[in-house]
C-alpha positions in Angstrom: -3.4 37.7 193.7 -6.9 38.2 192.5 -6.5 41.8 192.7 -3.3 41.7 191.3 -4.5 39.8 187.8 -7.8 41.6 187.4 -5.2 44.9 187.8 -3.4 43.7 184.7 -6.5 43.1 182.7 -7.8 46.1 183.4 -4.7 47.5 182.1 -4.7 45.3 179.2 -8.1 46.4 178.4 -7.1 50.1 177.9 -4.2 49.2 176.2 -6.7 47.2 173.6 -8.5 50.0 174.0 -5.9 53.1 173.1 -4.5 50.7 170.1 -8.0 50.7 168.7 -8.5 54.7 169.2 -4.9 54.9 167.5 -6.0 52.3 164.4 -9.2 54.1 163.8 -7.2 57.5 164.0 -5.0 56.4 161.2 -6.7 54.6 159.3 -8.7 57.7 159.0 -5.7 59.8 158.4 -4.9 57.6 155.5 -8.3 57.5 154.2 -8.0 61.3 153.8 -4.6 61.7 152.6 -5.5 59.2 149.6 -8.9 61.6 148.3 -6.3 64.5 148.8 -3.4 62.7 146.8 -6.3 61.9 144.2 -7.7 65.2 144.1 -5.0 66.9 143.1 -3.8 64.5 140.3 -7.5 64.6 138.8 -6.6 68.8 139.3 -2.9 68.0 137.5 -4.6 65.8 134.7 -7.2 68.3 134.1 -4.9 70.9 134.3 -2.5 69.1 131.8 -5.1 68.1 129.3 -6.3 71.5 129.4 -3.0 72.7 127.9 -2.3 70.1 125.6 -5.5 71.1 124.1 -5.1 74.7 123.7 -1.5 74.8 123.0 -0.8 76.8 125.9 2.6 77.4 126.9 4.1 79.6 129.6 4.8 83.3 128.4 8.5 82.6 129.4 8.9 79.5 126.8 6.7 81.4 123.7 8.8 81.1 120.6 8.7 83.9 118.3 9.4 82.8 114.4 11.1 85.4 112.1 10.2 83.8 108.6 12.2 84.5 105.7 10.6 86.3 102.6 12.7 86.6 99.9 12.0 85.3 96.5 14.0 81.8 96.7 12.0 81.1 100.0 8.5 81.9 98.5 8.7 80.5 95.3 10.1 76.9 97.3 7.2 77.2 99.6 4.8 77.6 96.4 6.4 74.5 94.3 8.7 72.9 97.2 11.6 72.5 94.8 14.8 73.5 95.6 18.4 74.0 94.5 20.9 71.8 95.8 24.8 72.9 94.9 27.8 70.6 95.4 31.4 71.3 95.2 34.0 68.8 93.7 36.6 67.4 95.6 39.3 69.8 93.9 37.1 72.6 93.9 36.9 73.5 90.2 34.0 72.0 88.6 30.5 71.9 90.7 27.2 70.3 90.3 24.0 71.9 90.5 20.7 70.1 90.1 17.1 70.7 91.5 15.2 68.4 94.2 11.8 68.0 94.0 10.3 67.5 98.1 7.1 66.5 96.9 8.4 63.6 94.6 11.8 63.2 96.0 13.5 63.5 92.4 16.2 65.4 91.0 16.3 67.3 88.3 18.2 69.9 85.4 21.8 68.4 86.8 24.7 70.4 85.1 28.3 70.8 85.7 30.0 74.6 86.1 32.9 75.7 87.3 32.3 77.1 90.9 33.8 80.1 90.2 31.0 81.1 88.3 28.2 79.5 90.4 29.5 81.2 93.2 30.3 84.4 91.6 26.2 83.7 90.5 25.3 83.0 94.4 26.8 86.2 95.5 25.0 88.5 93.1 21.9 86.6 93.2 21.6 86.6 97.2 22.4 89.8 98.8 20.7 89.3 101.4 21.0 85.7 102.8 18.3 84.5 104.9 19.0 82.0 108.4 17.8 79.0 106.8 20.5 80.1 103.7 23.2 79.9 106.6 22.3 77.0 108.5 22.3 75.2 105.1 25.6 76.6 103.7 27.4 75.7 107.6 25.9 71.8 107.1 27.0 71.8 103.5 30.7 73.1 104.4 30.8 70.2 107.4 30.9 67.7 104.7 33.4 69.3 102.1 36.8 68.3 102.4 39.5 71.2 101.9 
């Protein structure tokens, strides 16, 4: 029986033993996995702020911007006033007036017929610009025909 218990503890004892390896092992494992997980955020970070600060962008996402220079675009970039045009609900007499994007005032209203003031737009813009079109689409959302 003697033999038989001090059997077991020996057993035991290696068991205690092998856990104790096994703890050490992955507590060790763990200890390196966190400085590797932590390495390679500072590496992201870095990495991150590095662009932020230099604007960088992948070549696949560079933007290229085609800017407009006709007249009515630089003389609005020089004084930032432009002309605003609205139609009338029966389409026969228009408003024009001049807004101010420094101030945020309006200005030299008048009423026409938009015959004329279109007749005026055509002849005056041959060429019409993108920012021309994506105004004139907006503007035509709202008109009621």
């Amino acid at each position: 029986m003697n033999a038989a218990l001090g059997i077991l503890r020996r057993r035991e004892r290696e068991l205690l033993a092998r856990r104790r390896k096994a703890e050490g092992r992955a507590s060790r494992e763990r200890l390196r996995n966190s400085r590797i997980a932590l390495a390679c955020f500072i590496v992201l970070a870095a990495a991150i702020t590095f662009g932020v600060r230099t604007t960088w962008v992948p070549p696949a996402v560079k933007l290229t911007l085609n800017v407009a220079t006709d007249p009515d675009s630089r003389r609005f970039a020089e004084n930032h006033v432009g002309r605003l045009f609205f139609d009338s609900l029966d389409g026969a007499i228009c408003r024009e007036m001049w807004f101010n994007n420094d101030n945020g005032r309006f200005s030299d209203e008048r009423s026409m017929r938009c015959d004329d003031a279109r007749l005026q737009e055509s002849s005056a813009n041959a060429l019409q610009t993108d920012a021309q079109a994506r105004a004139l689409s907006i503007r035509s959302g709202f008109s009621l025909r």
